[in-house]
C-alpha positions in Angstrom: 82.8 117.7 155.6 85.0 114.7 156.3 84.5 111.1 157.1 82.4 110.6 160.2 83.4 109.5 163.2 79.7 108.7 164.7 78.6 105.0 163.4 75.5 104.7 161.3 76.2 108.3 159.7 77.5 107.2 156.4 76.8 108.4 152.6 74.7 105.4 151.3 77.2 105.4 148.4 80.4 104.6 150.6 80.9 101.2 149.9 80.5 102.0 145.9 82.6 104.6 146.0 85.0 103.1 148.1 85.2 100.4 145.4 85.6 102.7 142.7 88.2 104.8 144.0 90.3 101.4 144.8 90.1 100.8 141.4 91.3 103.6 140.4 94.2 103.6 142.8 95.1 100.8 141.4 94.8 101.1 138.1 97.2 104.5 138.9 99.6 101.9 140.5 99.2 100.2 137.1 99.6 103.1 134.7 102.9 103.9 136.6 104.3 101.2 136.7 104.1 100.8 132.8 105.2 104.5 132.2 108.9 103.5 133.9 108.6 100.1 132.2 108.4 102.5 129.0 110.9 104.7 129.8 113.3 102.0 131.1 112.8 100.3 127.9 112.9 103.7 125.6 116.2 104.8 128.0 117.9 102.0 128.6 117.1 99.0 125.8 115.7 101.3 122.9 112.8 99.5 122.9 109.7 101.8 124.0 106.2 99.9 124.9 103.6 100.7 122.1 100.9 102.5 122.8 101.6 103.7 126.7 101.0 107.7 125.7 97.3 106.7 124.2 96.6 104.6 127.2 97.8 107.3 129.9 96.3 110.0 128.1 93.0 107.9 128.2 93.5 107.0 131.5 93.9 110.4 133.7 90.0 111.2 133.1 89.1 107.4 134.1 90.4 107.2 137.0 89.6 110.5 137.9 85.9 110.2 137.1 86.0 106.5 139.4 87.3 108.7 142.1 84.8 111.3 142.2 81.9 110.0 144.3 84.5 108.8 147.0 86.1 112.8 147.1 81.9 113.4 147.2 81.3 110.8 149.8 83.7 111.5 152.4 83.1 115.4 152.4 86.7 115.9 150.3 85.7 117.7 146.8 87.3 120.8 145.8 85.9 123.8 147.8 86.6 126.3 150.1 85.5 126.1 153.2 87.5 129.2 154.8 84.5 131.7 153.8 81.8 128.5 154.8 83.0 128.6 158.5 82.5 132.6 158.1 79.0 132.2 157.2 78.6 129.4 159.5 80.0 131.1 163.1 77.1 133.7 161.9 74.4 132.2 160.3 73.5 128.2 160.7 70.6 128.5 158.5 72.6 130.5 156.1 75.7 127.8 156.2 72.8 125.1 155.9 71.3 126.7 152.1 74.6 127.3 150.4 75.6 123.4 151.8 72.3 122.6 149.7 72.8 124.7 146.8 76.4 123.1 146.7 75.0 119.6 146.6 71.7 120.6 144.2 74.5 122.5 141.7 77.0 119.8 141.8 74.6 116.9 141.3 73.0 119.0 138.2 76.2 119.6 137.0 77.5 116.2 137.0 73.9 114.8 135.6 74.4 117.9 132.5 78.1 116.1 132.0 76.8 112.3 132.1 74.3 113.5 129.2 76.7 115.6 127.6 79.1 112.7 127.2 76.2 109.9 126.4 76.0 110.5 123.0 80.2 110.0 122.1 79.7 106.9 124.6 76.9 105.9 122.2 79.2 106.7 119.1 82.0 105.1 120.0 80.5 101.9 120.5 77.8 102.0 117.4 81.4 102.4 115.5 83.5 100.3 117.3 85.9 103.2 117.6 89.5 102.9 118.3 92.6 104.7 120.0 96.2 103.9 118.8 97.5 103.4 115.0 95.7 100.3 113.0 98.0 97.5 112.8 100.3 98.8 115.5 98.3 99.4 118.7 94.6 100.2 119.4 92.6 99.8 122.3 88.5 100.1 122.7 87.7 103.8 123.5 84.3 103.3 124.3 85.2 101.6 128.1 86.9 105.2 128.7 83.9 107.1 127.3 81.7 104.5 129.5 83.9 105.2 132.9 83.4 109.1 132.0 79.7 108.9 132.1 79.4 106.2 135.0 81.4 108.5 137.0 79.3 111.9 136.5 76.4 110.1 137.2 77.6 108.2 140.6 78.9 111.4 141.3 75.4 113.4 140.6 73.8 110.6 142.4 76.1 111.3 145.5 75.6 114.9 145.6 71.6 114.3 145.7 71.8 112.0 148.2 73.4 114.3 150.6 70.1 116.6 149.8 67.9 115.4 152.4 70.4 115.2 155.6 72.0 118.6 154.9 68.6 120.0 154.4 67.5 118.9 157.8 71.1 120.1 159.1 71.9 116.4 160.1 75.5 117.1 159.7 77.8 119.8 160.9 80.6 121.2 159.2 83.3 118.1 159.3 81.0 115.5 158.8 79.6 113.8 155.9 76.2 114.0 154.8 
């Protein structure tokens, strides 16, 4: 399922997800840009940039969790589609339930992690918890925690809204529902 070419036939969560997934292209940009700025100052001055592994480490599940609903969106999450096009040169109907299931599981799934991960969100605010070494470096980790459970549940929402149009077979393989 890729982006569409027909005007009108959009997800309803482009534009969100769009936004999302710029921000996390740039805040990859970012993240890069101060990893050689560490490295160049570890290599080259002996001065390393405090606190860049705790910020990176923190940062790979951020951004991927703000990119999620635009891979959901534009038809471009994980799967493969060699044994789909099987099922679906045989069976429409059959292509059209395991298109639904794949929507109905992933937006389940995605709602099961948001609630999973609530309740460390909730912790790690209640006690203002921190990443890095007191006195050194230490950033919030609740806005990492809160990015991880925004994500799942923009991404659960994307998946349900795709229920209704690939239930009525609105979309054909290659575009996005």
């Amino acid at each position: 399922m890729q982006e569409s070419s027909h005007p009108g036939r959009s997800h309803p969560l482009q534009r969100v997800a769009r936004v999302l997934a710029a921000i996390g292209t740039v805040w990859i940009f970012v993240l890069m840009l101060v990893v050689v700025a560490d490295v160049a100052g570890r290599n080259f001055l002996d001065r390393p940039i405090t606190g860049v592994a705790e910020f990176a480490a923190r940062s790979v599940a951020s951004i991927v969790f703000l990119q999620l609903a635009a891979a959901i969106c534009s038809g471009r999450m994980t799967r493969s589609d060699f044994l789909l096009r099987l099922i679906g040169a045989r069976s429409r109907t059959a292509l059209r339930v395991l298109e639904v299931g794949n929507a109905a599981l992933g937006a389940l799934l995605f709602l099961a992690l948001a609630f999973m991960a609530w309740p460390e969100l909730a912790q790690s605010w209640q006690e203002h918890e921190f990443i890095g070494v007191q006195g050194v470096y230490t950033v919030a980790a609740w806005p990492f925690r809160a990015l991880i459970v925004l994500g799942a549940l923009i991404a659960a929402l994307a998946y349900a809204l795709q229920l209704p149009a690939l239930w009525r077979g609105e979309f054909e393989q290659g575009d996005p529902a």
